[in-house]
N, C-alpha and C positions, 0 to 999 in steps of 0.2 A: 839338633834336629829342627829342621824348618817348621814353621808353624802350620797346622791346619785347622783353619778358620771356619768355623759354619757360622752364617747371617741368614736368621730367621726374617722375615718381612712379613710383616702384620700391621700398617699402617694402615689397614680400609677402612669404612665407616660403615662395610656391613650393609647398605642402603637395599642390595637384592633380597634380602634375608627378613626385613621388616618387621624385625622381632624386637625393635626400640633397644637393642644392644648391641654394640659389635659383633659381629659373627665370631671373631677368633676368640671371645668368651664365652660363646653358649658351652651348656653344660653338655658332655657327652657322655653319658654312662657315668654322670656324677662329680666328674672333670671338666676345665674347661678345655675345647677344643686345641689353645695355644698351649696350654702344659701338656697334654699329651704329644702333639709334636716337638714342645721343644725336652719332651722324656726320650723320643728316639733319634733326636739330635745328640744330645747326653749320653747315649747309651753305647753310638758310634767309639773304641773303643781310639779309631785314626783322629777324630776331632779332639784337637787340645784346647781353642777357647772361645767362645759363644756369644757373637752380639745380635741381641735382641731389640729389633728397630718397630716402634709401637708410636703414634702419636707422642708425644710430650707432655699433653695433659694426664694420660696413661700410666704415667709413671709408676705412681703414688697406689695404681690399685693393680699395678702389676706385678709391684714387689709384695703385697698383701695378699693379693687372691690367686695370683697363675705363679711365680717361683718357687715360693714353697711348697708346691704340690710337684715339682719335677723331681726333686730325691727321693729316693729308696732304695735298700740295701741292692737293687738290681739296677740304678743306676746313679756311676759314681758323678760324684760334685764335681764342675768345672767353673774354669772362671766366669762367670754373664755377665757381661756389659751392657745397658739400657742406650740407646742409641736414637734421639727424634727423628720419627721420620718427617720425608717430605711430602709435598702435593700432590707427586704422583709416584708410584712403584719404583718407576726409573730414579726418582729422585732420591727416592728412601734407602733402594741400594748402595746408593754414590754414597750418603752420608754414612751407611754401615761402612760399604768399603773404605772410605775416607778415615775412620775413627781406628780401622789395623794398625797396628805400629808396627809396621816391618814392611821391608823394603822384599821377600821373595815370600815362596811357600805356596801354600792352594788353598785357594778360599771356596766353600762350599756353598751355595746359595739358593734357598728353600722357601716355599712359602709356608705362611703360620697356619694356614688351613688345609695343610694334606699331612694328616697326624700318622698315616699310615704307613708310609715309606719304612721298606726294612732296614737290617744293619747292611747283608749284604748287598742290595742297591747303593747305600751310601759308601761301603767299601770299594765299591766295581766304578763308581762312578769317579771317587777320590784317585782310584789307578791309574784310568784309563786319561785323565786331566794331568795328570803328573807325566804321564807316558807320548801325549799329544797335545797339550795346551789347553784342551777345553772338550769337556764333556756333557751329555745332555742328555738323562733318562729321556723316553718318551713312546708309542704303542704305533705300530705299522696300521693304518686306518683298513678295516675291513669291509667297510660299506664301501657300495657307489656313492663318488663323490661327483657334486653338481656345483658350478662356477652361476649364476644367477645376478639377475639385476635385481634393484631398490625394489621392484613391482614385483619381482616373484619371476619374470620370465628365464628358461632355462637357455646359458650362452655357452656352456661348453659341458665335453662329460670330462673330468682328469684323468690322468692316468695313478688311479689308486695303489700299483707297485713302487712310488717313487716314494708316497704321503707318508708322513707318522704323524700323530700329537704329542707335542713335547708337553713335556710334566715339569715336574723340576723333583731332588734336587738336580741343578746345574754347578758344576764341578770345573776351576779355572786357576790358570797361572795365577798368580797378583799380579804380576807386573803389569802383562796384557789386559785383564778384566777395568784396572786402575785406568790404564790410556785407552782401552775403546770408552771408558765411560768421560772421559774427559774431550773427547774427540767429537761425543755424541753433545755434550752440553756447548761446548764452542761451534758445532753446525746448526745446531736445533734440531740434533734429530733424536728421533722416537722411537720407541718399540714395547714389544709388552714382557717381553722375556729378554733375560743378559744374553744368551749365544746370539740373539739378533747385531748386538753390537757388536759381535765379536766379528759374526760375519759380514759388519759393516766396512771395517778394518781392512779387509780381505783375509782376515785371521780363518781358519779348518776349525769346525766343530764334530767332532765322533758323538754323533748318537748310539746309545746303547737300550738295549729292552728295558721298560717298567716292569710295571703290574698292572693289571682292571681294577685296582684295587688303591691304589695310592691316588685316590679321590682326591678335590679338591674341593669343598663345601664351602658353597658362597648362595644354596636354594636350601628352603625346607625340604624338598624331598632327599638333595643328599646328607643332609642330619639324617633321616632315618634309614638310607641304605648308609650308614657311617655306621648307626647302632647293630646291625645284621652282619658287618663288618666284623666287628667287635665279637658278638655274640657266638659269633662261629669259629672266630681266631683264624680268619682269611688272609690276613696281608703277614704270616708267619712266612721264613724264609723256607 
């Protein structure tokens, strides 16, 4: 069976968050932020092996404080791999996806602060990447959306039927995810998300529906709609 890879991305420094600790450590309901998500990485039943890309200096108190908190009898042990990130997002995934050993398969790619993502988002997302090359949770935008200059002046209204906001996880060939990323660092080019590269390529990305709820916490206020998350058992399938 071909492998399928989840690459957690937690390389931030946290700086919006100003809590003098990385965000994907704060505590959530007791846990840290990173072992809860990488507990519903773990828990994906498609995912066979797990590289967790974290600063470098992180090592050492990630194997103390956040791995041992991902087992329990409700999710079984996989391989993790500790993986340095890099300087930026984009860079941090390249050295995850760089560190696969395999030449096909589908690699899942999540960030470490949205603990909420279900199983079946990560199964529908894992399919539909297998089934089209590259897949992309993400929410159809319901506001009026406004196009605006540096001052604030208003330059266009969009057409909010076309809009989503992509989440992650983001679900992808290897093959392909491997050469846009390689493509992207021999141009200098940029983006904040993998399907960007993909569509750099000219590669097809299939967005599929999230949740409201597969948060991404990088403010104090979404730690406490995290905990109210939590509280109510919201982001259940």
């Amino acid at each position: 069976m071909n492998k399928i890879v989840g690459i957690i991305v937690a390389g931030g420094d946290g700086i919006r968050m100003a809590a003098g600790i990385r965000k994907q450590y704060l505590l959530l309901s007791g846990l840290p932020v990173l072992s809860r998500t990488l507990r519903a990485i773990a828990a994906s039943p498609e995912i066979t092996d797990i590289f967790l890309v974290v600063p470098e200096t992180d090592f050492d108190y990630c194997r103390r404080q956040v791995i041992p908190l991902i087992a329990t009898k409700e999710h079984t042990k996989k391989p993790l791999q500790l993986v340095a990130g890099g300087p930026t997002r984009q860079a941090s995934v390249f050295n995850g996806i760089s560190a696969v050993d395999s030449d096909d398969g589908v690699v899942l790619i999540h960030d470490g602060v949205r603990p909420f993502v279900s199983p079946g988002r990560i199964a529908e997302c894992i399919r539909t990447a297998a089934e089209n090359g590259a897949c992309s949770l993400g929410l159809p935008v319901s506001d009026t959306v406004k196009e605006v200059t540096r001052a604030g002046d208003v330059i266009d209204t969009l057409d909010r039927q076309r809009l989503w906001l992509a989440q992650t996880p983001q679900a992808f060939d290897l093959v392909s995810i491997r050469k846009a990323h390689l493509q992207a660092r021999q141009e200098g080019y940029s983006s904040t998300d993998d399907a960007s590269l993909i569509e750099h390529t000219g590669g097809r990305v299939r967005m599929i529906c999230g949740s409201p709820w597969n948060i991404k916490i990088t403010r104090p206020e979404d730690l406490r709609l995290a905990e109210l998350i939590l509280e109510f058992d919201l982001f259940s399938d």
